[in-house]
N, C-alpha and C positions, 0 to 999 in steps of 0.2 A: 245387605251390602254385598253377600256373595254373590248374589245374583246379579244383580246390578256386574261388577268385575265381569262375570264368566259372560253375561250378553254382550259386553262390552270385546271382548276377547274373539266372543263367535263373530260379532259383525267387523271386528277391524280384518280377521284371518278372512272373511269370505271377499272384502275387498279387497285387499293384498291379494288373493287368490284371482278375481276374477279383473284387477288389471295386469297380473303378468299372463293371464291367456288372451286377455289382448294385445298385450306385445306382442307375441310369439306366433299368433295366428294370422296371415297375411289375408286380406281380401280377394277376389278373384281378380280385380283391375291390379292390383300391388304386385301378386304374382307375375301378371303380365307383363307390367313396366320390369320388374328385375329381370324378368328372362329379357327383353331390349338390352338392358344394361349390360349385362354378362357379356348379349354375344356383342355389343358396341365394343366390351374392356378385351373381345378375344376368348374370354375366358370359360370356355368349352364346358370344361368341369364343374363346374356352377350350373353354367345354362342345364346342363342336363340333368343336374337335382328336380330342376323346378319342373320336370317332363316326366310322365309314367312311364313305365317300361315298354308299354305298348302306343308309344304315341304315332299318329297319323298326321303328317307333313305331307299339307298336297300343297303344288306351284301346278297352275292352268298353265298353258300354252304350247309352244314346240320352242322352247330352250334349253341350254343342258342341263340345266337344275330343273326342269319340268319333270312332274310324275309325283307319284305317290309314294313316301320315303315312311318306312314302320323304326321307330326309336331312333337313339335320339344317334345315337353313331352312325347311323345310314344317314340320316338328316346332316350331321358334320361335314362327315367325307362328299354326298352328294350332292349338298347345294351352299353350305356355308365356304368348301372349299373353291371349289366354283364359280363361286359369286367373287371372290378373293381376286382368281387367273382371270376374269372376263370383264371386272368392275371394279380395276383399281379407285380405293378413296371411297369405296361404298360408306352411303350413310344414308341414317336415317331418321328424321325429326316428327316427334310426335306432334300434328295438329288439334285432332281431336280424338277422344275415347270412352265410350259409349259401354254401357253392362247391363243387359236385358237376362235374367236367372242366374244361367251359369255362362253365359256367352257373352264374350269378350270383342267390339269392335276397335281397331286401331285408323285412324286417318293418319299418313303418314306422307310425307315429302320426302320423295324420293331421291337423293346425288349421288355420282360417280362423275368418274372425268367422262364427260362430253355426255349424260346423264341428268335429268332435270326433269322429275314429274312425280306422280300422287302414284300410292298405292293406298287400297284399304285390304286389311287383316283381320281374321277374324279365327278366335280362341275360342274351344271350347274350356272350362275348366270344370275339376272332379275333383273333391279332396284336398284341397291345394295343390295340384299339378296339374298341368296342363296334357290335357288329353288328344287335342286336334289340332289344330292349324291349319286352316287354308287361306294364301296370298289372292288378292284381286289383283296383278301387276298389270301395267301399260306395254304390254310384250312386244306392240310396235316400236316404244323409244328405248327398250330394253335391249331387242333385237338391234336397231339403228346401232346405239352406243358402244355394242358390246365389241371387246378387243378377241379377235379369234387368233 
């Protein structure tokens, strides 16, 4: 009968144990969508949990959020503020989202005032944080829209 108890005891503790490390453990897609979220609610300080210290922000094109931005405070001040002064009302709704290893695609619909088109995004993820980042933008209707 001890026996029986103490198996009974190991196998509930290893379940108990291995559903709270799946709570706690986010997928590379989950990370992704939270970093959307954060920076949709503003919430800087969050977003930049979910980003290694050394994250790489590239934006293709000739805009002023264009270039290669290292962590996540360059990324802020460079292009999230940015995006704010040129694209009042930015948003952005997720279409589709695709996980090939650790790389993260986002199909996104793009709006701002006077603003209406697709970007696709694409994440590297490492550990639960997001490592890379580079936008596919339509820099034409970017360029068009933007308030200078």
């Amino acid at each position: 009968m001890k026996k029986l108890i103490f198996m009974a005891v190991i196998l509930f503790s290893f379940s108990v144990n291995a559903a709270h490390h799946k709570q706690n453990d986010l997928t590379n897609e989950e990370v992704v969508m939270k970093a959307y979220s954060t920076f949709a609610e503003g919430d800087n300080e969050s977003w930049s949990k979910l980003h290694s210290n050394d994250l790489k922000f590239t934006v293709y094109g000739d805009l002023p959020q264009s270039g290669t931005h290292i962590g996540a405070e360059a990324t802020i001040k460079n292009v999230f503020e940015v995006i704010q002064k040129h694209w009042p009302n930015f948003k952005l709704e997720k279409i589709n989202i695709d996980t090939v290893g650790d790389t993260v695609y986002v199909l996104n619909h793009m709006t701002a005032d006077n603003l209406d088109t697709y970007t696709l995004h694409m994440f590297k993820v490492k550990n639960g944080k997001i490592k890379s980042f580079t936008a596919f933008d339509d820099t034409d209707a970017l360029k068009l829209s933007m308030i200078k």
